[in-house]
N, C-alpha and C positions, 0 to 999 in steps of 0.2 A: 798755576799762574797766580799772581798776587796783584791785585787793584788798592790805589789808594784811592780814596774819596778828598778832593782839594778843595779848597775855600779860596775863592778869588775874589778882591777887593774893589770890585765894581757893582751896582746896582742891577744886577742879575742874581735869579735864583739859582743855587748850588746845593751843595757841592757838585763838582762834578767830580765822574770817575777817568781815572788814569791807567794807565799799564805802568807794574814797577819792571822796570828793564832787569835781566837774573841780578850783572852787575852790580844793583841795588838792593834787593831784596835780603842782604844780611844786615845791611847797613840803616835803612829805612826803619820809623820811628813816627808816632802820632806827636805831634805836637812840632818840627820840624817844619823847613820853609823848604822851595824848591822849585826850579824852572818849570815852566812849562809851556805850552803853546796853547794859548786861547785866541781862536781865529786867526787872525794874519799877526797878530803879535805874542807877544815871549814875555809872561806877568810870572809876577811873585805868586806863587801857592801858596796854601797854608795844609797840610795834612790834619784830618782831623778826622779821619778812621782809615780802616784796612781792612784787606775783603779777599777773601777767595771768589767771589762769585760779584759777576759783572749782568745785569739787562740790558747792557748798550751796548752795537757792535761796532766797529772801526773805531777802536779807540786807540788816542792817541799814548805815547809813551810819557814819564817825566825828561825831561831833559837833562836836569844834574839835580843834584840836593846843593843846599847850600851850608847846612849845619851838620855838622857832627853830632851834636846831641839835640833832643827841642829845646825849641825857646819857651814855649807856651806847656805849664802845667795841663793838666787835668780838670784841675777847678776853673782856673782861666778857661779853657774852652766853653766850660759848663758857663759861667758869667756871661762869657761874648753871644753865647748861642741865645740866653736869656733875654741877653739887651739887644739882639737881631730880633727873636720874636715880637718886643714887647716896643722896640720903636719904629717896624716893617722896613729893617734894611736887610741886605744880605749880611751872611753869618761873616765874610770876608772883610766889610765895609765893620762890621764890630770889631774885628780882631785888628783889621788897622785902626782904631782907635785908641786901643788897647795898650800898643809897643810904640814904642820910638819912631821917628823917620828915619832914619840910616836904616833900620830894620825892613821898613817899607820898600824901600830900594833895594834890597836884595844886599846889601855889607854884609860881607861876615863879620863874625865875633870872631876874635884871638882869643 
């Protein structure tokens, strides 16, 4: 089984872990957006690792991806995670800083 690790763009520590559904799991990519369910609502992800191995049980699944390919480089992540340490916000709350609105909202890219 395969877990992504998400970044969610609220003032909560993260990431948290997901179930990728099989359906996904060829398709699934670090740096990519994706549904998911955080409490009683349905946010933007951010993927920003991948795991075979999960410490939490009852986890939830992703819900869809939204991108074909990531939006977010390597080094981008590496920056957003820097500027989460270094001004104590969450790693998600950097990375929507990061990209666009439309992006925030879950648009896809053509």
């Amino acid at each position: 089984m395969l877990y992504a690790k998400i970044a969610i763009g609220l003032p909560v520590s993260g990431p948290f872990d997901y179930i990728v559904p099989d359906s996904l799991v060829s398709r699934i990519a670090v740096g990519e957006r994706a549904w998911v369910s955080f409490g009683p609502r349905r946010v933007v992800g951010y993927v920003v690792d991948l795991s075979k191995k999960s410490e939490v049980k009852n986890l939830k699944p992703i819900s869809e991806l939204i991108d074909s390919h990531p939006i977010l480089s390597e080094n981008m992540l590496k920056l957003t995670r820097e500027i989460a340490e270094y001004y104590y916000c969450s790693w998600g709350e950097a990375i929507e800083t990061a990209i666009p609105e439309f992006l925030r909202k879950g648009k896809k890219i053509d």
